[in-house]
mmCIF file of the C-alpha atoms, coordinates in Angstrom:
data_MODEL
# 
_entry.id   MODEL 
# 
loop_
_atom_site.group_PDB 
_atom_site.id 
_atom_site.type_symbol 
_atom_site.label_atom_id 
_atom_site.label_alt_id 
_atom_site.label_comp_id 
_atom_site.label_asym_id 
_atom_site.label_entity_id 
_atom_site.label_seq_id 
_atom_site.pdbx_PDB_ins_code 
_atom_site.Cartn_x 
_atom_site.Cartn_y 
_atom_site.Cartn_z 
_atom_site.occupancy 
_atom_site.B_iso_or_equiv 
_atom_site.pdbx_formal_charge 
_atom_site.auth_seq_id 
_atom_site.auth_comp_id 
_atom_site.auth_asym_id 
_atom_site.auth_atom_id 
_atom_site.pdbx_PDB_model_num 
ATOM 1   C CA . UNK A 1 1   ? -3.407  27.121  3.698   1.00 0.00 ? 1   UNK A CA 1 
ATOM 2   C CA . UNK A 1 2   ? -4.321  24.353  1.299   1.00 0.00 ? 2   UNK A CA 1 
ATOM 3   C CA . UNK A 1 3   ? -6.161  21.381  2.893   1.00 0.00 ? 3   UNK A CA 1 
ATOM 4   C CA . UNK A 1 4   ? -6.674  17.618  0.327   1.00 0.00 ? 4   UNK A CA 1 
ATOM 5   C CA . UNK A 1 5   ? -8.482  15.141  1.483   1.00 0.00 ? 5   UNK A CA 1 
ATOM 6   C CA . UNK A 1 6   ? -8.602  11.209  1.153   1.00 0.00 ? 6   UNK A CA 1 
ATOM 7   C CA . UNK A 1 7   ? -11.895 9.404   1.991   1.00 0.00 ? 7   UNK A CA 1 
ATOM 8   C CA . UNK A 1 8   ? -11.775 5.312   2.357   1.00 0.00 ? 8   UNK A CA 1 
ATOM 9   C CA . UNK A 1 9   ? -14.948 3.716   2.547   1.00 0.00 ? 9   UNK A CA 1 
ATOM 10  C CA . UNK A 1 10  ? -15.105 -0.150  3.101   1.00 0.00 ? 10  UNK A CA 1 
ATOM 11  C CA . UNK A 1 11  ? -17.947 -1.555  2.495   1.00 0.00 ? 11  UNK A CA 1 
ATOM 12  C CA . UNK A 1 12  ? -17.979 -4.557  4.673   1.00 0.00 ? 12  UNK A CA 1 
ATOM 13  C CA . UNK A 1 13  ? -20.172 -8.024  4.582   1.00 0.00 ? 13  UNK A CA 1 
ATOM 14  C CA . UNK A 1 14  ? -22.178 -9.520  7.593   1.00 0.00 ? 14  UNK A CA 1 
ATOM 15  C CA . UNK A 1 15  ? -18.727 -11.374 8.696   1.00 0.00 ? 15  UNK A CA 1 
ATOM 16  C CA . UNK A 1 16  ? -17.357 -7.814  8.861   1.00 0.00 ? 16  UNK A CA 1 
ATOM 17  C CA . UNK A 1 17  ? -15.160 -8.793  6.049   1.00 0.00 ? 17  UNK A CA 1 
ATOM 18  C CA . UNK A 1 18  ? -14.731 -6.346  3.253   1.00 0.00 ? 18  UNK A CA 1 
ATOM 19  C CA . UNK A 1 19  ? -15.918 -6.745  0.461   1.00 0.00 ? 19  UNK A CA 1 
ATOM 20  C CA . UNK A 1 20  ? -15.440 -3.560  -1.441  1.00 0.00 ? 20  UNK A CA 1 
ATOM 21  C CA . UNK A 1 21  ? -12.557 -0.562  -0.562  1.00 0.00 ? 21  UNK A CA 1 
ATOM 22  C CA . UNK A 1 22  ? -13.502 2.694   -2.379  1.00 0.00 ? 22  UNK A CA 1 
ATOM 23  C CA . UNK A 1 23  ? -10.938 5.558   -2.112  1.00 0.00 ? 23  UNK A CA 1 
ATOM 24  C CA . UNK A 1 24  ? -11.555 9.291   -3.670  1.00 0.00 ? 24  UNK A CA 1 
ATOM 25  C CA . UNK A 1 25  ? -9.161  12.206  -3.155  1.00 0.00 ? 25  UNK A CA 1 
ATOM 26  C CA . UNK A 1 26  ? -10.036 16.110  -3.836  1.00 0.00 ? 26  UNK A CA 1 
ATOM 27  C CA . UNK A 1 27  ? -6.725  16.198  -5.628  1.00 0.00 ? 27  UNK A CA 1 
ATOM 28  C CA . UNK A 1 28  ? -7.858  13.381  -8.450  1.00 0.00 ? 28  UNK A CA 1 
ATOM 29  C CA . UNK A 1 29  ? -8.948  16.034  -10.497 1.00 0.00 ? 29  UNK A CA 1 
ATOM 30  C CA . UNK A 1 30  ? -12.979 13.911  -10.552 1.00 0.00 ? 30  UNK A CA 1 
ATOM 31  C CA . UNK A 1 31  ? -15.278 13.336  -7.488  1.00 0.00 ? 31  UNK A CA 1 
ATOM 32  C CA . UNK A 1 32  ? -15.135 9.720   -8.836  1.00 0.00 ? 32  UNK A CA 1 
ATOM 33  C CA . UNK A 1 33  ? -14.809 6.828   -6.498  1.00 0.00 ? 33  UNK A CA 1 
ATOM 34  C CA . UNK A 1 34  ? -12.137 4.520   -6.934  1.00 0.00 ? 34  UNK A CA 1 
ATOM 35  C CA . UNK A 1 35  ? -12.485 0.537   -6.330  1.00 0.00 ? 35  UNK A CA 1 
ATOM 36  C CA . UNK A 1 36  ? -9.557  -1.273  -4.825  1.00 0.00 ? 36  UNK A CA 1 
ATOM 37  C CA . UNK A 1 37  ? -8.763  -4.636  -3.741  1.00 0.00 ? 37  UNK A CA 1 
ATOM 38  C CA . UNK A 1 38  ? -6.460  -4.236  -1.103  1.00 0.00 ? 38  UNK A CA 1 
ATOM 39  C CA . UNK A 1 39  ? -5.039  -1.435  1.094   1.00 0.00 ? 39  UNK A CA 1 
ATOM 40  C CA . UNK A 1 40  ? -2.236  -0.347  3.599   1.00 0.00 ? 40  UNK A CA 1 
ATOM 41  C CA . UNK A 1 41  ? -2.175  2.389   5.575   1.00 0.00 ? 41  UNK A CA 1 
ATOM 42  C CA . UNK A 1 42  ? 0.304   2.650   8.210   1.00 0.00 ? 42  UNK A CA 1 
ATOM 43  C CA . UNK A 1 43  ? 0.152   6.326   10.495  1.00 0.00 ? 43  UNK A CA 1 
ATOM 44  C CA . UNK A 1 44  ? 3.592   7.539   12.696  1.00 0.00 ? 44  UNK A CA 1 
ATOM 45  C CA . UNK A 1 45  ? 2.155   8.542   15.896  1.00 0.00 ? 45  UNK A CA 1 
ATOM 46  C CA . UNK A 1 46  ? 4.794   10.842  17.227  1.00 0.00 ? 46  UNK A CA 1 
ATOM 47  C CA . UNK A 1 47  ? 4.118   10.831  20.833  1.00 0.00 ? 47  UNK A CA 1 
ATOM 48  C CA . UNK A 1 48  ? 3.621   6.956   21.222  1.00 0.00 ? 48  UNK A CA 1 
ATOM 49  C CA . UNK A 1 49  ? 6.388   6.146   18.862  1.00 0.00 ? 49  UNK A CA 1 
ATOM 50  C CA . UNK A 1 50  ? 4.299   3.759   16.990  1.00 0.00 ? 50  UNK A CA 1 
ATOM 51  C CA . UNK A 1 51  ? 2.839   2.701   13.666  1.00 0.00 ? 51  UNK A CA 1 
ATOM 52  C CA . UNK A 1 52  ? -1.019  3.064   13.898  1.00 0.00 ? 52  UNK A CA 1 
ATOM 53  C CA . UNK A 1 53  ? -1.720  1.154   10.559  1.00 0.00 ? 53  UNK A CA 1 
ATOM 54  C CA . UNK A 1 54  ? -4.560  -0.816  8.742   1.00 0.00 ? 54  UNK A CA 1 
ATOM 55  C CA . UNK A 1 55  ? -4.325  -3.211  5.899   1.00 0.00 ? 55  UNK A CA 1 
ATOM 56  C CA . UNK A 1 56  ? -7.433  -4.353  4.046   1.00 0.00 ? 56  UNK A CA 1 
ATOM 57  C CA . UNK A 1 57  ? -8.286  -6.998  1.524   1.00 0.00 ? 57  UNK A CA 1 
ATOM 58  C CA . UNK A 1 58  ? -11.278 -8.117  -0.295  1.00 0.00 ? 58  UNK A CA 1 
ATOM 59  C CA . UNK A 1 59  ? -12.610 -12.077 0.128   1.00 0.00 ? 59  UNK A CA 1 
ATOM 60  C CA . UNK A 1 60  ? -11.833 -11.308 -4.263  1.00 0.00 ? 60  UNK A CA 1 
ATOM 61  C CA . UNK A 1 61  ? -8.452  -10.413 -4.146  1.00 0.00 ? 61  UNK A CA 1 
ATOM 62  C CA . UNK A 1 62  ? -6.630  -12.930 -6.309  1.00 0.00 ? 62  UNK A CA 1 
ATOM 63  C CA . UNK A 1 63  ? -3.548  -14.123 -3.955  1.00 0.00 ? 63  UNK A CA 1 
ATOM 64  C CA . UNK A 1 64  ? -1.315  -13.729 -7.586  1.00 0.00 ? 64  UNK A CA 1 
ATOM 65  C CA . UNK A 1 65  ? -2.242  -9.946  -7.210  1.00 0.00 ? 65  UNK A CA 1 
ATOM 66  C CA . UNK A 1 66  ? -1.621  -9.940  -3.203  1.00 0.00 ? 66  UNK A CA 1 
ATOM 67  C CA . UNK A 1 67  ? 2.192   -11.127 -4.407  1.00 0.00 ? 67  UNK A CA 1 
ATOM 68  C CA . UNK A 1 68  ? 2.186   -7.793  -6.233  1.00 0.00 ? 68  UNK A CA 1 
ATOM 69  C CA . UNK A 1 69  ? 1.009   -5.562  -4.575  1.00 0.00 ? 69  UNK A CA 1 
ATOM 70  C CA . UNK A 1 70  ? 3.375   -6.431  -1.468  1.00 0.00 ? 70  UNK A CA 1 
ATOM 71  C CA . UNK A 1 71  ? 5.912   -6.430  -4.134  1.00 0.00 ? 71  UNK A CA 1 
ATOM 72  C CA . UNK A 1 72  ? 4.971   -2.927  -5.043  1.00 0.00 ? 72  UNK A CA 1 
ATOM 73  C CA . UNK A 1 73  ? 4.371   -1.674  -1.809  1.00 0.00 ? 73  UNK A CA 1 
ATOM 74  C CA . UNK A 1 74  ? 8.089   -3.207  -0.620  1.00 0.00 ? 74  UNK A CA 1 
ATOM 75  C CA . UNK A 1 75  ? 9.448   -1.225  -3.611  1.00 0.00 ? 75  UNK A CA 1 
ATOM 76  C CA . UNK A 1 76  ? 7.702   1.920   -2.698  1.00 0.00 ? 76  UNK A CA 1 
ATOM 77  C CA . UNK A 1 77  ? 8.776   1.636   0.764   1.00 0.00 ? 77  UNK A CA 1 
ATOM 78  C CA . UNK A 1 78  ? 12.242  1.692   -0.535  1.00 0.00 ? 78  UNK A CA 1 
ATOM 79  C CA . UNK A 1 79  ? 12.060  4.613   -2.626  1.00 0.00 ? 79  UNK A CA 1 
ATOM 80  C CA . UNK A 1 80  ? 10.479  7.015   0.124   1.00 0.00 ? 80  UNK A CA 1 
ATOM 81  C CA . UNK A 1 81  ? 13.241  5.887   2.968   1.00 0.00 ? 81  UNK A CA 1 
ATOM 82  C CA . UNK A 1 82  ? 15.656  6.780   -0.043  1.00 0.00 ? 82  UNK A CA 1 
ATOM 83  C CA . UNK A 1 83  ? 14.109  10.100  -0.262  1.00 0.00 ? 83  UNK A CA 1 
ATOM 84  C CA . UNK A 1 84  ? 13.541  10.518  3.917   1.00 0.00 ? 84  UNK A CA 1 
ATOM 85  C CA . UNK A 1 85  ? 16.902  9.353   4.700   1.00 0.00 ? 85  UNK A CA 1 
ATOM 86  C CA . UNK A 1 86  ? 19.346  9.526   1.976   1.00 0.00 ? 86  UNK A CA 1 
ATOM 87  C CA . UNK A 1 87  ? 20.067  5.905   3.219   1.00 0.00 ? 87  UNK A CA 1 
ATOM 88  C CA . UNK A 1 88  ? 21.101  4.378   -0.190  1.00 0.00 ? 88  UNK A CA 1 
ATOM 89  C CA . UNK A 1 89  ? 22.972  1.154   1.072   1.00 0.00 ? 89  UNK A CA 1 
ATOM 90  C CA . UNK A 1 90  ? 20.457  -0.208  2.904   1.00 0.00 ? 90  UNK A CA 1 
ATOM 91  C CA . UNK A 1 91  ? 17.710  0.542   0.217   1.00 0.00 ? 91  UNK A CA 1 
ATOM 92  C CA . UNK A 1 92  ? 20.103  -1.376  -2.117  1.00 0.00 ? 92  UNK A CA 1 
ATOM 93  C CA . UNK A 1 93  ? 19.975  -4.065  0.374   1.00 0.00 ? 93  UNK A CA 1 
ATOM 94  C CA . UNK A 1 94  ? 16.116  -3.469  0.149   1.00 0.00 ? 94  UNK A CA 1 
ATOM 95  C CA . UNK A 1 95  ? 16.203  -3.573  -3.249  1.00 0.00 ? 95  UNK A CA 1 
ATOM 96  C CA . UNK A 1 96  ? 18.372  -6.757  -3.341  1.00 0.00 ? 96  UNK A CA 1 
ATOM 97  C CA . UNK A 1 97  ? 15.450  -8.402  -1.055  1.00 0.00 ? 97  UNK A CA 1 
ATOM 98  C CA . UNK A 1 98  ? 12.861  -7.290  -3.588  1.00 0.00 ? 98  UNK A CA 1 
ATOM 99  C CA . UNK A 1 99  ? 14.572  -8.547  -6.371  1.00 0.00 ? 99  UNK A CA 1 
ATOM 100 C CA . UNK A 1 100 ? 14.854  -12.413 -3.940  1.00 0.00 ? 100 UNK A CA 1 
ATOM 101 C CA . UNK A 1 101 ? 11.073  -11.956 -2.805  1.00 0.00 ? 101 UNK A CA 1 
ATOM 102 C CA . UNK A 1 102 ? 9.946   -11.683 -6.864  1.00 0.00 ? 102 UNK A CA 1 
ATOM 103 C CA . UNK A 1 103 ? 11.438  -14.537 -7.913  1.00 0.00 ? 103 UNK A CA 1 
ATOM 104 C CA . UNK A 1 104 ? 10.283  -16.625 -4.732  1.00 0.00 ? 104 UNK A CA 1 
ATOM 105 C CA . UNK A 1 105 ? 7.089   -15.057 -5.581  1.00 0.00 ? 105 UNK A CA 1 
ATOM 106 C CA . UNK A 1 106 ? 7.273   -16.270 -9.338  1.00 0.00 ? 106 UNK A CA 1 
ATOM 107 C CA . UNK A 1 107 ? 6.801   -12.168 -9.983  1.00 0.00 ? 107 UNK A CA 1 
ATOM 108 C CA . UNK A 1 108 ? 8.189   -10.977 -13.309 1.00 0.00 ? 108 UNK A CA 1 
ATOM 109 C CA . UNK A 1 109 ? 9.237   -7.331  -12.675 1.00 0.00 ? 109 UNK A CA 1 
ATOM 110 C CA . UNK A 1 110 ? 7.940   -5.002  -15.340 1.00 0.00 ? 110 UNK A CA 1 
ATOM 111 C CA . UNK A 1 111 ? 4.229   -6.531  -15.602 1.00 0.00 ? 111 UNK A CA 1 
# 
């Protein structure tokens, strides 16, 4: 059996705020750690029925890029319940929703 692994590390500040998210994977192909400025993780735990999940930011994270990324993310989401469920009308409805949360968000799609 293959096994991959994903290590976070969050280094955090004396507010217990982070201030840097590293992230390396044995599948990158380097042993390089990766910065990032922001993070979600969200876990199915299948015998509470429940999201176990952590999201992350640094104090640095510019809130133009936080628009983004929960752009991105939202997008993302879509595609993988497309590919879970086969569900495309409500990930066009999704979709639709993205497309109203960029332009709220002053987010030109393509950047």
């Amino acid at each position: 059996m293959r096994k991959a692994e994903i290590k976070l590390t969050v280094e955090l500040d004396e507010g217990n705020n982070p201030d840097n998210i590293l992230w390396e994977s044995t599948d990158a192909g380097n042993n390089d750690k990766v910065p990032a400025k922001a993070m979600f993780l969200a876990v199915w735990d299948h015998n509470y029925k429940n999201t176990l999940k952590i999201d992350l930011w640094t104090k640095d994270m510019p809130v133009d890029e936080m628009k983004r990324f929960f752009y991105e993310t939202l997008q993302t989401m879509g595609d993988s319940f497309l590919k879970a469920t086969n569900e495309t009308l409500i990930v066009e409805d999704l979709r639709d929703y993205c497309a109203h949360f960029a332009e709220k968000m002053g987010i030109v799609e393509g950047q």
